[in-house]
N, C-alpha and C positions, 0 to 999 in steps of 0.2 A: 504493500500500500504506500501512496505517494505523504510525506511530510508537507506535501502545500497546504495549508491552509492551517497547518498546528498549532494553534493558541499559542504555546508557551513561547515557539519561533518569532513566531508573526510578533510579542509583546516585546521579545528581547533587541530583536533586530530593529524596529523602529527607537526605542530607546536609546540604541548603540546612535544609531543613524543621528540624533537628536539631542544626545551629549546627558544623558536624567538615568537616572539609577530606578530601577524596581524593585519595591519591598517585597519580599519572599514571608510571608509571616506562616509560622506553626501556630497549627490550631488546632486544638484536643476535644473540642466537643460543639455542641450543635449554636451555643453562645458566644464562640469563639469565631465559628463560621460567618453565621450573621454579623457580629463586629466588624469583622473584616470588607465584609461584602457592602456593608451600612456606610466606613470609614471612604471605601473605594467612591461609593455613588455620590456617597458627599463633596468630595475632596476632588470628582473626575479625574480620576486616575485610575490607567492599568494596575494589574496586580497580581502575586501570585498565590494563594493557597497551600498551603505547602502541611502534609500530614508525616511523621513518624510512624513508620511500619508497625510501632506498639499499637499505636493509632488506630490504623485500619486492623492491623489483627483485634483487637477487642469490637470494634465495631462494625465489620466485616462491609461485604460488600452494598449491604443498606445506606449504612453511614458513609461510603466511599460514593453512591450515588444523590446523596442528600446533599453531598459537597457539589458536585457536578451542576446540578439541579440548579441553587442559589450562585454557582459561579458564573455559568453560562447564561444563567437566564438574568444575569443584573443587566443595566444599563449601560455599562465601560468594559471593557474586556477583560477578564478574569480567568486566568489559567490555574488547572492541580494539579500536583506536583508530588511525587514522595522522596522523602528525602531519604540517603542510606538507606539504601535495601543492601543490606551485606549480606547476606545467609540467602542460602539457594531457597529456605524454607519461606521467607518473608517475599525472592522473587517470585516463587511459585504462586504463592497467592495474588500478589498485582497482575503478575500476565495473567495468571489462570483467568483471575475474574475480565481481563478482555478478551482472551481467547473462546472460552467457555459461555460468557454471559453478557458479553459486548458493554458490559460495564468498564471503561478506560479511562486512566488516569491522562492527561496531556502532556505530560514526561516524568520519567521516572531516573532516579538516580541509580545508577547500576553500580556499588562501590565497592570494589574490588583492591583498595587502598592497601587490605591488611597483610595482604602477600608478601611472601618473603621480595623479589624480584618486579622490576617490570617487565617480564615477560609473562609471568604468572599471571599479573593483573590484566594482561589482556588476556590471556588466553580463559581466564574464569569470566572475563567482562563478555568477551564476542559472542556468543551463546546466547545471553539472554537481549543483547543489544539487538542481534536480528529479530528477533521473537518481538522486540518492542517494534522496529520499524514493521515490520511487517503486521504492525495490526495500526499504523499511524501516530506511534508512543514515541516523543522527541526522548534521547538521552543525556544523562551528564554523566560524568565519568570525574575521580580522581587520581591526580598523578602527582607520586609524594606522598608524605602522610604526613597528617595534622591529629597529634595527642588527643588524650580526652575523650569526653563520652558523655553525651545529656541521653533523658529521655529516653532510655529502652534501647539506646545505640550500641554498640559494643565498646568498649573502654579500648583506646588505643595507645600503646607506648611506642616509643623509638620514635622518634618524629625524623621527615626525612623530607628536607627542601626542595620544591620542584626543579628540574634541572631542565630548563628550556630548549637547549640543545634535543635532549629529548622529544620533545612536548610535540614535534610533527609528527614525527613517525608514531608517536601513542595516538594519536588523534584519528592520524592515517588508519590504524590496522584496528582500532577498537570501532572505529567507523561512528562515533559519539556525538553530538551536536553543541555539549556545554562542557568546559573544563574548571572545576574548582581545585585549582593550586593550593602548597604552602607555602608560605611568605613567610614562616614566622607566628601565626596564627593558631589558633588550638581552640578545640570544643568544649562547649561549658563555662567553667568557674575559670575566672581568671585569679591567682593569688599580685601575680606583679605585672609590672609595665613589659609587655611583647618587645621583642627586637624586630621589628616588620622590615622586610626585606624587598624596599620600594624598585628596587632596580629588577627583580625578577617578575615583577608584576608589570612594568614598563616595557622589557624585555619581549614579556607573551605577548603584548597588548599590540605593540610594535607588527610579531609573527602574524595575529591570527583577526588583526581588526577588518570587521566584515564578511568574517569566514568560520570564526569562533568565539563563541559568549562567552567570559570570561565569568567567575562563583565568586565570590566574596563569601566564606565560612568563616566561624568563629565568632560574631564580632558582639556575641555579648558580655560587653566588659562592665562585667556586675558579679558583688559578689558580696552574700550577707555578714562577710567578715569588713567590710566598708571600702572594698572597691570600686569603684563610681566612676560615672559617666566623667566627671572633671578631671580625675586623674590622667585618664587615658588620650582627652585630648577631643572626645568625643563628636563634637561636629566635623571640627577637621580632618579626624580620622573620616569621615563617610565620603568627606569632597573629594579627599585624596585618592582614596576605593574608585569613586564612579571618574574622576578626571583620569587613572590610568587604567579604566578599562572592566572593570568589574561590573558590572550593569545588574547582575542579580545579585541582589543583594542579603542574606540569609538571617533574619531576627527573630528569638525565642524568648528570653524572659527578658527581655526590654516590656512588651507587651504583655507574657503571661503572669507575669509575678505580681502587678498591678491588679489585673481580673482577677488573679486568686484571693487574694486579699478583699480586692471591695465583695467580694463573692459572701466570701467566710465574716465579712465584717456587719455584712447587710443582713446579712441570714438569722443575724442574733436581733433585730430588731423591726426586720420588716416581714410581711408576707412573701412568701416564694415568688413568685412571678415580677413584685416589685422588686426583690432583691436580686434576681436574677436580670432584670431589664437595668439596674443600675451596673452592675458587673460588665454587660455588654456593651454600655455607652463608655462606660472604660476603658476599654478593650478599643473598641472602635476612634473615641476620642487621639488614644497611644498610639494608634496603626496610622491616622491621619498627621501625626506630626511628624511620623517617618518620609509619609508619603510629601509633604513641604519641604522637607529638609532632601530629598533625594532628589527634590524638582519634577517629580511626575505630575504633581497635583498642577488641572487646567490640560494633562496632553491626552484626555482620553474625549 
């Protein structure tokens, strides 16, 4: 099946085109979705959706088509996304459910990071890469590894910088459409200040502008021991992401930690559905100031 016409394409490549970054937000349940979907049509701005393979395994292919459902049918353009599917067990399940039940995600992340070699990582990656194009499923693919582990991911050690020299021929033979590099970056909890390694992001951005999206992971730098958005530099850090070249851009408890909170905080003193519509205006409120700060809000 042809990739024309694939959400997640079509989102990134005008972005690229247009110089604005795209918030990638994770979303864990049905109030999450709506936020996102509510911050998008507000803010007119594309967008990405973006579920954890824990995600959809608990919520199975219902909850993968409830996403669908509110992304596709908003008002702005809205692609879904999974991110890290590392285990053959979590790919089986996203292709199965388009192969089987034409339920499809608009790309999936095929990450194959954790391999000894990069040849390993293509050779476990291409497998399920064709499975994806051939049902119209854009891919991203990692080359490197990036530490850490949120959310039901697998915990990663040895971190190992992407080596650009490389990054054609992985792109080449994995046959991929999106590459998220390490620069220096890691998932999760940040304890100190990254060494971000702006010349290899510049480097890829250089290789692949116009021919390869570029992933910005890692970048929630937050951490309940009091690492905070000021420390790290925070806005600047995002300009500098989307000005060389990272265009999707991947954010997790910037926004969830927020909705959990007003969630748990409402609950104690309001009725459920108010508590719960406060939670979401949160949520959605947080998604929209990603979407201002990355410049999308006004291009959809």
């Amino acid at each position: 099946m042809s990739l024309e016409g694939n959400r997640t394409l079509e989102i990134l490549s005008k972005a690229e085109k247009e110089g604005y970054g795209i918030l990638a937000q994770a979303c864990y349940d049905w109030g999450s979705v709506i936020g996102l979907v509510r911050a998008a049509e507000r803010a007119k701005s594309p967008a990405i959706l973006q579920l954890f393979p824990i995600t959809l395994e608990y919520g199975g292919g219902e909850f993968l088509q409830f996403c669908l459902d509110k992304a596709h049918n908003a008002s702005v353009p809205i692609a879904v996304h999974l991110d890290h599917a590392t285990s053959a067990e979590h790919l089986e399940l996203a292709i199965g459910l388009a192969e089987k039940r034409g339920i499809k995600f608009d790309s999936i992340m095929v990450d194959a990071s954790h391999a000894d070699t990069e040849d390993e990582n293509i050779a476990i990656a291409v497998p399920y890469i064709k499975r994806c194009v051939a049902q119209g499923i854009a891919t991203e693919v990692e080359l490197g590894r990036l530490e850490g582990g949120e959310a039901g991911v697998r915990v990663i050690t040895g971190e190992m910088l992407t080596d650009p020299d490389k990054a054609e021929r992985f792109m080449r033979e994995t046959g991929a459409h999106i590459l998220a590099p390490c620069i220096g970056n890691r998932h999760g909890t940040y304890v100190s200040k990254p060494d971000l390694r702006w010349d290899i992001l510049q480097d890829l951005h250089s290789r692949f502008k116009g021919r390869v999206t570029l992933c910005a992971h890692g970048t929630d730098f937050y951490s309940p021991k009091g690492v905070d958005w000021d420390i790290y530099g925070g806005e600047a850090y995002f300009r500098e992401t989307i000005k060389n070249g990272s265009i999707k851009i991947n954010v997790n408890s910037w926004v969830r930690d927020p909705y959990a909170e007003a969630l748990s905080k409402n609950l104690a003193s309001q009725p459920f559905p108010d508590a719960m519509e406060a939670a979401t205006e949160n949520f959605a409120a947080n998604c929209e100031k990603f979407m201002k700060l990355f410049g999308s809000a006004g291009k959809a």
